[in-house]
Backbone as CSV, one residue per row, in Angstrom:
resi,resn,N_x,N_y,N_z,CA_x,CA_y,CA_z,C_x,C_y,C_z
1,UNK,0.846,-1.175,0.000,0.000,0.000,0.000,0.893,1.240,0.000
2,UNK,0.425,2.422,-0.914,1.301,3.573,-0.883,1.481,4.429,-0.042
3,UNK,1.890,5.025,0.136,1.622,6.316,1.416,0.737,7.243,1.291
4,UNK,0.144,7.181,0.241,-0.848,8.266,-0.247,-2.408,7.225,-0.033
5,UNK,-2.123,5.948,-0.316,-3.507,5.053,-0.421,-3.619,4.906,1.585
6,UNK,-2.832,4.567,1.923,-2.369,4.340,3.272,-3.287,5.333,4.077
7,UNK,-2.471,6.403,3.735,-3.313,8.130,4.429,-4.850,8.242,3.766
8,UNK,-5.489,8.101,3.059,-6.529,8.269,2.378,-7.550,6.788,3.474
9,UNK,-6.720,5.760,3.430,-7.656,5.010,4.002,-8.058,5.525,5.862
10,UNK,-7.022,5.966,6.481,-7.199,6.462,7.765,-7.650,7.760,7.736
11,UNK,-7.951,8.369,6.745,-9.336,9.522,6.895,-10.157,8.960,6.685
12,UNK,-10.559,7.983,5.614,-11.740,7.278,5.739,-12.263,6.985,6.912
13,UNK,-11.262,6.336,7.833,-11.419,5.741,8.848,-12.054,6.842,10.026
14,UNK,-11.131,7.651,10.191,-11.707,8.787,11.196,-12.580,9.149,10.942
15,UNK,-13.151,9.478,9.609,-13.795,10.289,9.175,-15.631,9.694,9.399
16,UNK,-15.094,8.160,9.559,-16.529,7.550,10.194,-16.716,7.569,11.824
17,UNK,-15.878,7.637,11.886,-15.786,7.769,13.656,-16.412,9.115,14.077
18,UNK,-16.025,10.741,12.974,-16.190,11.415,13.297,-17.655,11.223,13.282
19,UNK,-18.455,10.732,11.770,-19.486,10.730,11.878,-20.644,10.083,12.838
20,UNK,-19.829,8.791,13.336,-20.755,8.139,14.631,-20.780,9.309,15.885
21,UNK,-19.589,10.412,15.732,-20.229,11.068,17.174,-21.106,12.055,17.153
22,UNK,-21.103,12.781,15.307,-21.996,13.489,15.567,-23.407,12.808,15.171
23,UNK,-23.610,11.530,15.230,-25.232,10.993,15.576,-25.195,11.079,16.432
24,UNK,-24.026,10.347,17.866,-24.527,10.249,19.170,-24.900,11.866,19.408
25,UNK,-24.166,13.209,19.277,-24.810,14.188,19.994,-25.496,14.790,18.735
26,UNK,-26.336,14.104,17.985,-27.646,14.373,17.374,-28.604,13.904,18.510
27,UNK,-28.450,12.772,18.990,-29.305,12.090,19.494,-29.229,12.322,21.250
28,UNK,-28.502,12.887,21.582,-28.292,13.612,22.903,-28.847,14.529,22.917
29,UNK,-28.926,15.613,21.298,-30.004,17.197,21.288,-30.902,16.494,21.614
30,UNK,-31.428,15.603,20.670,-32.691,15.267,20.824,-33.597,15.396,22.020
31,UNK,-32.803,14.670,22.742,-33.150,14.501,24.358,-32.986,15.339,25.454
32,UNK,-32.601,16.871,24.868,-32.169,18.265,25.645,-33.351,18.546,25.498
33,UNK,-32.955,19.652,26.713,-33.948,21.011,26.771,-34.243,22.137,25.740
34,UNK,-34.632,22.639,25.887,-34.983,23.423,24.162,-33.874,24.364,24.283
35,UNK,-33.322,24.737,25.490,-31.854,26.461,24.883,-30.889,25.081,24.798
36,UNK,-30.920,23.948,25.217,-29.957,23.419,25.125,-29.615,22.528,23.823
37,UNK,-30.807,22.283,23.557,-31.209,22.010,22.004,-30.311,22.671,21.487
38,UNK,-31.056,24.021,21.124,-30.393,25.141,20.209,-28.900,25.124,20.177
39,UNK,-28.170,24.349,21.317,-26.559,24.683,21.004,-26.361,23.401,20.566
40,UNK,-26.738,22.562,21.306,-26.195,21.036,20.147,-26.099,21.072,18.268
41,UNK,-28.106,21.546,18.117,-27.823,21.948,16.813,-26.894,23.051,16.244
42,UNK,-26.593,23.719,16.561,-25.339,24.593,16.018,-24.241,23.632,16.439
43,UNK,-23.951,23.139,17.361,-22.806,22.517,17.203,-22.811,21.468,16.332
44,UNK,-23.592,20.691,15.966,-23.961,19.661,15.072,-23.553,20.105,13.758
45,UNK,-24.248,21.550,13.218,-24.326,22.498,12.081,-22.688,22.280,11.547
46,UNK,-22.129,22.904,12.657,-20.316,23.162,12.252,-19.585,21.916,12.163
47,UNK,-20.109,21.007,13.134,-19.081,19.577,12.597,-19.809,19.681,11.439
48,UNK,-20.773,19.419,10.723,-21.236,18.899,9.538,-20.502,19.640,8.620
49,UNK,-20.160,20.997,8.477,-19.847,21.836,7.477,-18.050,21.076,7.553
50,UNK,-17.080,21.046,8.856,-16.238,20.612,8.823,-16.366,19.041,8.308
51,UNK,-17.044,18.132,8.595,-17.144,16.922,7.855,-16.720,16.772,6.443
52,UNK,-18.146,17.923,6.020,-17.821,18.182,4.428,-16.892,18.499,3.506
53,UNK,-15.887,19.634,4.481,-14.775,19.638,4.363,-13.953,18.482,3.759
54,UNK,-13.851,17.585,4.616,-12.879,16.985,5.121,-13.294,15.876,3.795
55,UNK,-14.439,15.928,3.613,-14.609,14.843,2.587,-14.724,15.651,1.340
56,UNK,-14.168,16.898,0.912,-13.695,17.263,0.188,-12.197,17.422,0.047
57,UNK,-11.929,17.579,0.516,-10.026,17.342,1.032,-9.839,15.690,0.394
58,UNK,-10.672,14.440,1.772,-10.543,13.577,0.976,-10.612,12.984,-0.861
59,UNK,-11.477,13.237,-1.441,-11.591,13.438,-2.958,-10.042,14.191,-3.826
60,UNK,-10.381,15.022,-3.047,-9.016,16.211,-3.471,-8.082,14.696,-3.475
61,UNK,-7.679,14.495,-2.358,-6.272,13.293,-1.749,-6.203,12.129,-3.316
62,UNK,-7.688,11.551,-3.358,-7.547,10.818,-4.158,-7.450,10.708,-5.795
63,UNK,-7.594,12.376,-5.709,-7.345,12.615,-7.314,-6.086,12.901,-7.961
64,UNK,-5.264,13.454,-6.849,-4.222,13.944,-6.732,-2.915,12.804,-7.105
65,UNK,-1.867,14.103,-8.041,-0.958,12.731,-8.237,0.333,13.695,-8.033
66,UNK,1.638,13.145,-7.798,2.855,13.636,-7.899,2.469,15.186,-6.322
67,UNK,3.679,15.825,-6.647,3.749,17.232,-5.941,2.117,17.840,-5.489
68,UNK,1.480,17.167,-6.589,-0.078,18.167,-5.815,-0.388,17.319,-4.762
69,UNK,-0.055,15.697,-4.725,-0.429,15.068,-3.902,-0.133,15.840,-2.193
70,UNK,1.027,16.290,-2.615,1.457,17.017,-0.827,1.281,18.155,-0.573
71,UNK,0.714,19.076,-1.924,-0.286,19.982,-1.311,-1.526,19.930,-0.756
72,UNK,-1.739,19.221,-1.395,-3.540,18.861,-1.010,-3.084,18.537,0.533
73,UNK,-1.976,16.846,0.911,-1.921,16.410,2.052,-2.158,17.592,3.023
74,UNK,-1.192,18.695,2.495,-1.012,19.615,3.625,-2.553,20.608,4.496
75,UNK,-3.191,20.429,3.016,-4.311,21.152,3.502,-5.275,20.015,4.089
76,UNK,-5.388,19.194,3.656,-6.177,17.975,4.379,-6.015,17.965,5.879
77,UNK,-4.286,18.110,6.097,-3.782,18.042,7.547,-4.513,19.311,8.607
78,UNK,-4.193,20.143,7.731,-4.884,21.299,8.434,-6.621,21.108,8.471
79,UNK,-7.457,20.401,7.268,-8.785,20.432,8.060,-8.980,19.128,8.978
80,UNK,-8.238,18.394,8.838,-8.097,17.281,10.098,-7.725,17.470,11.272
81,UNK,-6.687,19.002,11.370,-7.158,19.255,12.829,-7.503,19.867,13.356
82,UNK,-8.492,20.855,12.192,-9.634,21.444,12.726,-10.892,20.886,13.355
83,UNK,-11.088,19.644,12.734,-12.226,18.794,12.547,-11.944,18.110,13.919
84,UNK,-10.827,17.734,14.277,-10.274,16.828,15.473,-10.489,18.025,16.811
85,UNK,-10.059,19.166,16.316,-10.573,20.331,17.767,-11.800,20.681,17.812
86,UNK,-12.850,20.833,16.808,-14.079,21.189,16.449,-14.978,20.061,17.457
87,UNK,-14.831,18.763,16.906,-14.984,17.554,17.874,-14.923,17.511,19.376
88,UNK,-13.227,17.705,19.721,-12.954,17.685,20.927,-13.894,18.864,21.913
89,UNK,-14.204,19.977,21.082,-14.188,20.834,22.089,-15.968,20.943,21.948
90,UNK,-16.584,20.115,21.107,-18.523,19.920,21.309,-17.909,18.822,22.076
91,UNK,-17.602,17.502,22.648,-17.501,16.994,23.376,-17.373,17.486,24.880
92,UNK,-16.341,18.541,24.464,-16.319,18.972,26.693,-17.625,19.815,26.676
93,UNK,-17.881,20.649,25.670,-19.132,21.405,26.126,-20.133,20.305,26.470
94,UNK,-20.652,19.776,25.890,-21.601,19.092,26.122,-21.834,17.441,26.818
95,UNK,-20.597,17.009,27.265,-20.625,16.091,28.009,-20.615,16.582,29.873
């Protein structure tokens, strides 16, 4: 496996993980109070937009060949750890 197929498969990978947490705190709004509602869904809102991201980055990764390949990486890196703080930090709020 290449280093480029390698990296592409472990965003895949996170990138479902990310998505199982934002069902669980879909499904935690659910079960809030209504102001408290209102912040889950916004927080929900922004992982999703970062998700999208990220699965645009991914695409980018896999189209990519030679020198663009490690530009793209680079920007991928950067929305991966946006997406990874975006995460972390609806987790402390809301746990």
């Amino acid at each position: 496996m290449t280093d480029q197929n390698a990296y592409t498969e472990k965003l895949k990978a996170q990138m479902s993980e990310w998505q199982a947490n934002i069902e669980k705190m879909k499904a935690q709004a659910e079960q809030a109070q209504a102001d408290t509602k209102i912040k889950y869904e916004e927080q929900i809102k922004e992982l999703r937009a970062k998700r999208d991201e990220m699965e645009s980055k991914l695409k980018e990764l896999q189209e990519a060949q030679g020198e663009a390949w490690n530009d793209v990486k680079t920007a991928a890196d950067k929305a991966w750890d946006d997406m990874s703080n975006a995460m972390e930090n609806a987790w402390k709020r809301f746990s």
